[in-house]
C-alpha positions in Angstrom: 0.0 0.0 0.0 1.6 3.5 -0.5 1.8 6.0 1.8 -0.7 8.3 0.9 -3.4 5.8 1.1 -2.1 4.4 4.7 -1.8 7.7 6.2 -5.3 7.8 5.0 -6.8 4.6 6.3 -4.7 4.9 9.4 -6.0 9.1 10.5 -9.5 9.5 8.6 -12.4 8.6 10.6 -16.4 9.8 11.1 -18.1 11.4 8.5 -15.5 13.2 5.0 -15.4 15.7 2.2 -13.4 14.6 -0.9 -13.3 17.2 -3.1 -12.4 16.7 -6.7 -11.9 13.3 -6.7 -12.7 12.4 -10.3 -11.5 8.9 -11.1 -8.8 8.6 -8.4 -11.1 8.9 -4.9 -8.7 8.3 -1.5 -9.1 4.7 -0.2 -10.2 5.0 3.4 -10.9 2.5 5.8 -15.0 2.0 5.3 -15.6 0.5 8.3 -14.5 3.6 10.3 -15.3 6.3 7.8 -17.8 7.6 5.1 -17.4 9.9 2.5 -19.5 12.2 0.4 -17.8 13.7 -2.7 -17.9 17.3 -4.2 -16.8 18.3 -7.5 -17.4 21.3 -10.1 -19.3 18.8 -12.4 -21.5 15.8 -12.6 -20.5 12.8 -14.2 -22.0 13.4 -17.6 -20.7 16.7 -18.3 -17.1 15.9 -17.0 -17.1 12.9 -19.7 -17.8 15.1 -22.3 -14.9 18.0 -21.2 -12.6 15.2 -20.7 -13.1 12.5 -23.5 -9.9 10.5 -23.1 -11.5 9.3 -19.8 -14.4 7.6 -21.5 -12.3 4.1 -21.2 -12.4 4.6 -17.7 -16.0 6.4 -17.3 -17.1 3.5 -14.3 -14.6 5.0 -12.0 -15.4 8.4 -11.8 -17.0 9.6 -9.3 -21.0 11.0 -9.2 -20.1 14.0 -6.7 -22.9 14.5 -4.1 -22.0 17.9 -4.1 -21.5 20.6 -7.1 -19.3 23.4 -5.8 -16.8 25.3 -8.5 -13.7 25.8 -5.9 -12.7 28.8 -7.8 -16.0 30.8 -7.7 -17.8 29.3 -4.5 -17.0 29.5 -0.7 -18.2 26.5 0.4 -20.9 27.6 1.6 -23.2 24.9 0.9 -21.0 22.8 3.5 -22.7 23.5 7.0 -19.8 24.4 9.5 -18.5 21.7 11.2 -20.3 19.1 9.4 -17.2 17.4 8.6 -14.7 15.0 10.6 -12.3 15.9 7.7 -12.0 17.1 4.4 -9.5 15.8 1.7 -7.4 17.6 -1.6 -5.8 15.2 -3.3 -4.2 17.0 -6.2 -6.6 20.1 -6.6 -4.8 22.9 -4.8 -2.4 23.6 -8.0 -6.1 23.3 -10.2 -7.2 26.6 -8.6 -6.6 30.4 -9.3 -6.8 31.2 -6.0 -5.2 28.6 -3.3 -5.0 30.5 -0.1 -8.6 31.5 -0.6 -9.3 27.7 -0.6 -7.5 27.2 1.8 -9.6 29.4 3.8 -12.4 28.7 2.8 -11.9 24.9 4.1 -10.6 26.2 7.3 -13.5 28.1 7.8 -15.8 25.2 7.4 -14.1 22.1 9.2 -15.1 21.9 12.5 -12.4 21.8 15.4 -10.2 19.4 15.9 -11.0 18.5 12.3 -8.6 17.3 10.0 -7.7 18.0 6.1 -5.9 15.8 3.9 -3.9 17.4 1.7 -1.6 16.7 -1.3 0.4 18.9 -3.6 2.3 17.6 -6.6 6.3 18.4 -6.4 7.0 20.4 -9.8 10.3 19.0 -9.9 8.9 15.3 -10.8 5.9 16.8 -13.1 5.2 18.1 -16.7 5.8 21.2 -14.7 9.2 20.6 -13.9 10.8 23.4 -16.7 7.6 26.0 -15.1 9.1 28.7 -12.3 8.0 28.0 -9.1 5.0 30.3 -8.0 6.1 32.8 -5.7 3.6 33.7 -2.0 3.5 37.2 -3.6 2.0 36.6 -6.4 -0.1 33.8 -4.3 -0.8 37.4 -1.6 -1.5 39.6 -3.7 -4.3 37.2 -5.9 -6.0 36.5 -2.7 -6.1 40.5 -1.6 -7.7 41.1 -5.2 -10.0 38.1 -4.4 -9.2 36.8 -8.1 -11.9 34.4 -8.9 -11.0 33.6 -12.8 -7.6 32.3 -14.6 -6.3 34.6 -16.6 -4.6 33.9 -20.0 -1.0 34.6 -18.5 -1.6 31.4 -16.4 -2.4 29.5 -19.1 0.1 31.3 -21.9 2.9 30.1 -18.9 1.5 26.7 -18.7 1.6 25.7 -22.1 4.5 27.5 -23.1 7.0 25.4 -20.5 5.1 22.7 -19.5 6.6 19.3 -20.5 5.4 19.1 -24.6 2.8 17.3 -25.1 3.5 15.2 -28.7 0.9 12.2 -28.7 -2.7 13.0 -28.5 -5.3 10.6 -27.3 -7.5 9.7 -30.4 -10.7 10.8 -28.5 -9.3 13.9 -27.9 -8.3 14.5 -31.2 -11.7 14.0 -32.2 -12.9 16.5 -29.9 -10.2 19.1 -30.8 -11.4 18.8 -34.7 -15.0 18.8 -33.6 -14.7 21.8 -31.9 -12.5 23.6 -34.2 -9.3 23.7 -31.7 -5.7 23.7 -33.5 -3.8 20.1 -33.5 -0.6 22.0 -34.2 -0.9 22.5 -30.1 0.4 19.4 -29.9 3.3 20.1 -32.0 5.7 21.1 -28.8 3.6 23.9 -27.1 3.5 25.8 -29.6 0.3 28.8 -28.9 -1.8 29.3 -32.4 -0.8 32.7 -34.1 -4.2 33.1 -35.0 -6.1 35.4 -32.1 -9.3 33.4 -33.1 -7.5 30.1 -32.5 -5.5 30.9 -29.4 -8.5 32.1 -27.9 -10.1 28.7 -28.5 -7.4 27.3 -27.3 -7.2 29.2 -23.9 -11.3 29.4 -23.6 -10.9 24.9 -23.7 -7.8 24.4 -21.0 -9.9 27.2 -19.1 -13.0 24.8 -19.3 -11.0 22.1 -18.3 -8.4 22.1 -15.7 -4.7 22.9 -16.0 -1.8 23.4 -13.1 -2.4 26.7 -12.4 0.0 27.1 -10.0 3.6 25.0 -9.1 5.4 24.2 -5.9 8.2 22.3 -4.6 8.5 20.3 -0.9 10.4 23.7 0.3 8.2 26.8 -1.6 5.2 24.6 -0.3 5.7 24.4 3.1 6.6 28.0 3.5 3.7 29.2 1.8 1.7 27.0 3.9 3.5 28.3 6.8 3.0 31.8 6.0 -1.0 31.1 5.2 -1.2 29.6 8.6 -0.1 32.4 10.3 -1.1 35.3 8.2 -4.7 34.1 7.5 -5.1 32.9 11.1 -6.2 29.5 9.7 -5.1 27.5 12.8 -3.8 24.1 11.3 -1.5 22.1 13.3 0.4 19.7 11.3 0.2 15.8 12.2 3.7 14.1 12.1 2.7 11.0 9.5 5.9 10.3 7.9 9.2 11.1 6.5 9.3 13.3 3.3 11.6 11.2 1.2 8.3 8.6 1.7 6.2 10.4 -0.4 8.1 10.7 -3.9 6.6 13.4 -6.5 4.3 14.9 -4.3 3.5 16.6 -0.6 1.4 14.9 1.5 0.0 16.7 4.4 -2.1 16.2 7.8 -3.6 19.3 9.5 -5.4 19.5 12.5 -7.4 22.8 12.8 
């Protein structure tokens, strides 16, 4: 079993949040815990925006809940109406990740605990991508941004890892839709303003890494957001780093 899904069987009992599971939900231990799952879409629509998962369609997840963790507060959870809440690779997703990170503080009741995992950009696609600095992170959650903005996504496919193989039902929904295929020719962005915006508007729709850290720019910023936003997590020693190859797994008490 790896690490990530022991720490989780181990710590994660009474009544959980997953959010954004899709096809990859956290293994818990169902005899000691249950888990309701939120997500920005329902099944159907998320098989449409994400074709090249159709082989795989019986393992996403239905989410119980529909909350956009972009735009929305959580405000449909009721305060303390969770025993924990888990991330598992969503916090780089968002345009805004010390709002979220708020946001879940504000709603897990105390003593609480949040799961939470952060892929290492030095063992990603992101790897070439400069790490995201805490004040740029600052100074998006002062301006309460709420929407990702084209230089995100001009940084993210200018130096992620190219991408040079499409999956065939994804080249069927890039001609269907009209999106340019020469994308896939090493990151390169369409000249054509109509065709980059298409481009943009479609990663926008779907989901790209928004934001990159490593083990080090991670935990300071999550230092600083604990302190700064008053959030009140404690961490839970669970294990060693070097355990938890190409990506950050963390345990937080509030």
């Amino acid at each position: 079993m790896d690490i990530k899904s022991q720490i989780s069987i181990d710590y994660l009992t009474g009544k959980g949040l997953e959010l954004g599971a899709l096809n990859n939900p956290l293994p818990v231990d169902s005899d000691k815990a249950h888990v309701h799952y939120a997500d920005r879409l329902p099944k159907a629509d998320a098989l449409r925006l994400f074709p090249e998962l159709e082989d795989i369609a019986d393992s996403l997840i239905e989410p119980d809940l529909l909350i956009d963790f972009d735009t929305d507060t959580l405000q449909c959870v009721k305060d303390g109406d969770y025993d924990f809440v888990i991330a598992n690779h969503v916090i780089e997703h968002l345009v805004n990740p010390l709002q979220f990170l708020k946001n879940v503080c504000d709603h897990l009741k105390p003593g609480g605990l949040f799961f939470l995992t952060v892929p290492d950009r030095d063992f990603t696609f992101d790897k070439h991508r400069a790490l995201t600095s805490e004040q740029h992170l600052f100074g998006e959650y002062r301006r309460g941004v709420k929407k990702l903005s084209n230089a995100h996504i001009r940084d993210f496919l200018l130096y992620k890892e190219p991408v040079n193989d499409i999956h065939p039902a994804v080249r069927k929904y890039f001609i269907e839709n009209g999106l340019p295929l020469s994308y896939y020719n090493g990151n390169k962005i369409p000249f054509n303003p109509l065709k980059r915006k298409r481009l943009y508007d479609f990663h926008r729709s779907r989901s790209i890494h928004v934001h990159v850290w490593n083990k080090a720019s991670f935990d300071e910023l999550l230092s600083s957001a604990n302190e700064k936003l008053f959030l009140g997590f404690e961490l839970v020693p669970t294990h060693e780093a070097a355990e938890a190859t190409g990506e950050m797994i963390y345990l937080l008490r509030r």
